[in-house]
N, CA, C and O of each residue as an XYZ file, in Angstrom:
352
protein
N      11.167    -33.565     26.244
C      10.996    -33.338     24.828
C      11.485    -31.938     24.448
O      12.131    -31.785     23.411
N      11.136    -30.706     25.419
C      11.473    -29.621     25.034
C      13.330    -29.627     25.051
O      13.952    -29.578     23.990
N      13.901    -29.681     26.149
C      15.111    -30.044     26.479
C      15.613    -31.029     24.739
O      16.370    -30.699     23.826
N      15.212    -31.610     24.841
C      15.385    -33.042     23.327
C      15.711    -31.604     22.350
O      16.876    -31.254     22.156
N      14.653    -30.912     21.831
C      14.646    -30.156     20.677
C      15.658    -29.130     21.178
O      16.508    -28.815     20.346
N      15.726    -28.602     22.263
C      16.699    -27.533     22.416
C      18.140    -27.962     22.318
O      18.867    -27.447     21.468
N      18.447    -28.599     22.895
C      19.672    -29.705     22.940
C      20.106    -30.168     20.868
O      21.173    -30.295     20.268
N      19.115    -30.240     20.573
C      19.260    -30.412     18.770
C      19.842    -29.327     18.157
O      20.829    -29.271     17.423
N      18.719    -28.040     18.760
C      18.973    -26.692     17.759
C      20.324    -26.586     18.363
O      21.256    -26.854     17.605
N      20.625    -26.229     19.650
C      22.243    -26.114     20.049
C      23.105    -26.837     19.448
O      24.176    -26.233     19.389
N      23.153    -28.068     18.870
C      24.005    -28.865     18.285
C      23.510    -28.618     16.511
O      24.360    -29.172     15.814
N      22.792    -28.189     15.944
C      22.652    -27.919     14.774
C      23.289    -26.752     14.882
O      24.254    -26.799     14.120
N      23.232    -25.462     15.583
C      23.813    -24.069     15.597
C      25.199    -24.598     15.400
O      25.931    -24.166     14.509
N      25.433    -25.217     15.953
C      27.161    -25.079     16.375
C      27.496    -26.348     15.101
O      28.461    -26.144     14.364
N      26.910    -27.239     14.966
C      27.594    -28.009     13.812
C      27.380    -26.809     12.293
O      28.009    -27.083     11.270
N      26.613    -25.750     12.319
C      26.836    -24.914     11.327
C      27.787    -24.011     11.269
O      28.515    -23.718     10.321
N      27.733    -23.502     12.541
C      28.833    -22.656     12.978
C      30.428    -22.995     12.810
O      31.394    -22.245     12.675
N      30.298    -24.726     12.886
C      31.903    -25.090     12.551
C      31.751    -25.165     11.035
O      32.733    -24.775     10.404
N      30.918    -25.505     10.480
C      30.843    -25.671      8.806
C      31.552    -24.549      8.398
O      32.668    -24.581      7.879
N      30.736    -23.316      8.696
C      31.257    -22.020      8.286
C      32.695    -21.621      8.662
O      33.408    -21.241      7.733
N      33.172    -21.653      9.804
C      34.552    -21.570     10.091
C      35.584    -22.761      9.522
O      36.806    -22.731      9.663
N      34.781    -23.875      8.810
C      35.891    -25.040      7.905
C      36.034    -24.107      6.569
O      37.147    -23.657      6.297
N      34.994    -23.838      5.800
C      34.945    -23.284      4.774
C      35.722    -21.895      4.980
O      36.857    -21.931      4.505
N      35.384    -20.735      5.553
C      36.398    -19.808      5.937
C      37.610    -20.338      5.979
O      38.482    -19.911      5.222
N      37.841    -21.280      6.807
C      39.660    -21.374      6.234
C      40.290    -22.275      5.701
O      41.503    -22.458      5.809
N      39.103    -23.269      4.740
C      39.322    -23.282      2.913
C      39.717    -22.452      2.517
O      40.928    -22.519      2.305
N      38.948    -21.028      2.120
C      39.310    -19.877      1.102
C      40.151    -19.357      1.482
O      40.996    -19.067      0.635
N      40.485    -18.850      3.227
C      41.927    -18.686      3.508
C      43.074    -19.715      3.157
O      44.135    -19.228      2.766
N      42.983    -20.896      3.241
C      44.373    -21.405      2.832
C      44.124    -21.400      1.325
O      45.210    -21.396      0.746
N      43.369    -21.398      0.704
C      43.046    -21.692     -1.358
C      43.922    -20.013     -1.163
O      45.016    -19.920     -1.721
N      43.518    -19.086     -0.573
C      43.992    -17.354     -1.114
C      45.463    -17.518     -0.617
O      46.226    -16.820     -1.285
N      46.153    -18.323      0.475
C      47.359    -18.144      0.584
C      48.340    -18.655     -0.395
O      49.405    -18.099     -0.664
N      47.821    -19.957     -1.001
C      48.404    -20.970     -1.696
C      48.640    -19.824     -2.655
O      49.729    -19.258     -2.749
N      47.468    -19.478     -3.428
C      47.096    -18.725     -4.928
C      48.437    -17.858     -4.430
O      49.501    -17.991     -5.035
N      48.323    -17.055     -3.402
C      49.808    -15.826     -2.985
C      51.047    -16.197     -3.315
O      51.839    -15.538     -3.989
N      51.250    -17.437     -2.758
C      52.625    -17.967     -2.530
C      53.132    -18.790     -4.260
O      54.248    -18.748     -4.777
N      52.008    -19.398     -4.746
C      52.284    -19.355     -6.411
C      52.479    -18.252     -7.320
O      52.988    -18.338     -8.438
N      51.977    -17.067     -6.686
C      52.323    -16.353     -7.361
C      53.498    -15.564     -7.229
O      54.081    -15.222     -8.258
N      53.869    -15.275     -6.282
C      55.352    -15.420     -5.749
C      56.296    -15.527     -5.882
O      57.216    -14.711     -5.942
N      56.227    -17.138     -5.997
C      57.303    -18.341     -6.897
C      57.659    -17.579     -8.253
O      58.786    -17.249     -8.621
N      55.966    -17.290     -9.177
C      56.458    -16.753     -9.960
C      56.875    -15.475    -10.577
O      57.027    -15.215    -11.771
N      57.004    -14.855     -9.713
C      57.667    -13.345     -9.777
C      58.639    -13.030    -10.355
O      58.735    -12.027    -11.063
N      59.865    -14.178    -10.049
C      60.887    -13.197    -10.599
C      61.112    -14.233    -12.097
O      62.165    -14.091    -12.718
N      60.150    -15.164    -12.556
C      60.383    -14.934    -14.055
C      59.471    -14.213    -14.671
O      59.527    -14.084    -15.893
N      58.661    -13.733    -14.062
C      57.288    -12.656    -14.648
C      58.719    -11.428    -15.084
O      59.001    -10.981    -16.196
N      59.330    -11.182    -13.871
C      60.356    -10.322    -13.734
C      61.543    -10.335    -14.788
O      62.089     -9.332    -15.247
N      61.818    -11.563    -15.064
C      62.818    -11.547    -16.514
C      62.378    -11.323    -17.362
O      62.905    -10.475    -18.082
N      61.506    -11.779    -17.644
C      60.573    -11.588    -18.978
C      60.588    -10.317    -19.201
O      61.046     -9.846    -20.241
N      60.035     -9.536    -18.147
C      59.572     -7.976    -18.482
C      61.012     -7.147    -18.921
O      61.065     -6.248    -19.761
N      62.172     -7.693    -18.126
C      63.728     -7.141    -18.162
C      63.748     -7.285    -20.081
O      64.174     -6.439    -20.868
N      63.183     -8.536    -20.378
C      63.975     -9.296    -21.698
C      63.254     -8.785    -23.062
O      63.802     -8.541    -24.137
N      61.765     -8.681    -22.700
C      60.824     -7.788    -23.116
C      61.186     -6.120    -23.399
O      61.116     -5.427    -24.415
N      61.533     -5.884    -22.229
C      62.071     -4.306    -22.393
C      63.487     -4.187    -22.945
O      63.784     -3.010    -23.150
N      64.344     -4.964    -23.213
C      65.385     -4.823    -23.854
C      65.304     -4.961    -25.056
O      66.052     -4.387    -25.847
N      64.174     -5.921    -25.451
C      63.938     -6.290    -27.051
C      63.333     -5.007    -27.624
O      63.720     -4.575    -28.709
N      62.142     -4.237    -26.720
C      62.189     -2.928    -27.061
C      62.873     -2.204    -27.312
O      62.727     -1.784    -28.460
N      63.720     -1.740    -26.717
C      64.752     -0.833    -26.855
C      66.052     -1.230    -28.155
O      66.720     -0.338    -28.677
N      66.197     -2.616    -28.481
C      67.231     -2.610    -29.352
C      65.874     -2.506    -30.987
O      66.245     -2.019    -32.055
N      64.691     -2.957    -30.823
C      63.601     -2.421    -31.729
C      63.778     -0.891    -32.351
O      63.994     -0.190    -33.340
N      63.602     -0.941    -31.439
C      63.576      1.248    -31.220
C      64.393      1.503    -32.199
O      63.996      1.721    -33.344
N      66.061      1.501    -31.725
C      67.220      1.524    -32.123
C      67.706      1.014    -33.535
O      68.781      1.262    -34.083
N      66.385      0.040    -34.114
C      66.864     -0.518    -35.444
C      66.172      0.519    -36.109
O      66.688      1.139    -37.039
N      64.392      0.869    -35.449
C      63.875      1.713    -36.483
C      64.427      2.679    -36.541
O      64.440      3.039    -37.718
N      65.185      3.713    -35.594
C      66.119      5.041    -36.093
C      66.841      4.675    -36.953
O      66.610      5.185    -38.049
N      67.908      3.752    -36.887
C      69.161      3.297    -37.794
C      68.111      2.971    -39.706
O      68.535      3.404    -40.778
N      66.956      2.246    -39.558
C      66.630      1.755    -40.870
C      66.148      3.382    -41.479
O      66.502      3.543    -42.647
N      65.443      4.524    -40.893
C      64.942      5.277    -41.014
C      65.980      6.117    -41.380
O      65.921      6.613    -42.505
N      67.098      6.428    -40.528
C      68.050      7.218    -41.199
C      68.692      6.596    -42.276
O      69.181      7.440    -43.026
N      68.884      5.404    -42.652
C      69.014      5.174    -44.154
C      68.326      5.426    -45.528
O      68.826      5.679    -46.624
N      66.845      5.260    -45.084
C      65.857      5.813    -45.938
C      65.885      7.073    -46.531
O      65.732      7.379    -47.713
N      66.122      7.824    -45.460
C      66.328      9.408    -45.214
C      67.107      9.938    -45.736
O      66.854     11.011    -46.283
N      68.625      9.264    -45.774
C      70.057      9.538    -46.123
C      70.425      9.582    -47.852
O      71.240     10.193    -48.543
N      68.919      8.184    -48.205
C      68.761      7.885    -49.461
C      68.216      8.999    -50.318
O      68.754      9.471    -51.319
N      66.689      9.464    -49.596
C      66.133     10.217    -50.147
C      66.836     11.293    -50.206
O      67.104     11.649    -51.353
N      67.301     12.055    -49.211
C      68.211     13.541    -49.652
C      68.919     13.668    -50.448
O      68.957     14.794    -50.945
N      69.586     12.913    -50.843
C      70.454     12.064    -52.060
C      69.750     12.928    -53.542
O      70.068     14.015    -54.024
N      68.861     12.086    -53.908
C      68.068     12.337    -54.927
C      67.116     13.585    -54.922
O      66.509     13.754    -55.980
N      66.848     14.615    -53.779
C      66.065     15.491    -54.027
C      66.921     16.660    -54.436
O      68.149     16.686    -54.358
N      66.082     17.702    -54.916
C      67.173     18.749    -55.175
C      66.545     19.805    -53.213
O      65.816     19.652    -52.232
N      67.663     20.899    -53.911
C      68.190     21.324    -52.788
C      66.820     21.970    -52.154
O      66.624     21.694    -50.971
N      66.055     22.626    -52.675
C      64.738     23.615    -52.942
C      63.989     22.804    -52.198
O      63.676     23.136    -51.054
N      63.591     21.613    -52.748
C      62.428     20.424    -51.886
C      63.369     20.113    -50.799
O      62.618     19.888    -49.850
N      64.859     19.937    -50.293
C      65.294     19.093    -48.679
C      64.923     20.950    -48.277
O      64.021     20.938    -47.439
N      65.148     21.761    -48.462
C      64.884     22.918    -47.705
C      63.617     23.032    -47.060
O      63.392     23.226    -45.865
N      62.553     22.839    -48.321
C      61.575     23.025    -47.991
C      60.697     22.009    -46.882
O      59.813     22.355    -46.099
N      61.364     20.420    -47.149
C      60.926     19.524    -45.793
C      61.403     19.635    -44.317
O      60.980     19.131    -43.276
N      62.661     20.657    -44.658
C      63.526     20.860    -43.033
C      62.593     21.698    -42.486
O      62.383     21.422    -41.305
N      61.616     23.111    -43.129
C      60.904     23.812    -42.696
C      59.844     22.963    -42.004
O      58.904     23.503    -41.422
């Protein structure tokens, strides 16, 4: 009987012991998968940011251009006394 129960707990230890090492490398293969999808998607994360940062930059480039028209307008119409006094 004693042998009976010891013989159990040894086979309960170890049928837990594999539980835990199935589940451990569940979350290892779920964390590799998650890696390797993300991966994949790198290099359009990567265009985007290229296509993104170019749309910036020609942005940029419109607000100088619209701004120096504004600008070009207003000096136009001020007298000389007030563009002096905004260059200060």
């Amino acid at each position: 009987m004693v042998m009976e129960n010891l013989q159990k707990d040894k086979c309960s230890a170890l049928r837990d012991q594999l539980h835990q090492h199935v589940q451990a490398s569940d979350d290892f293969i779920q964390n590799m998968i998650s890696a390797l999808d993300a991966f994949e998607r790198e290099p359009i994360l990567l265009e985007n940011i290229e296509q993104l940062t170019q749309e910036n930059m020609r942005l940029k480039q419109e607000i100088v251009r619209l701004r120096d028209i504004i600008y070009s307008k207003d000096e136009g119409n001020m007298s000389s006394k007030l563009r002096d006094a905004l260059r200060e």
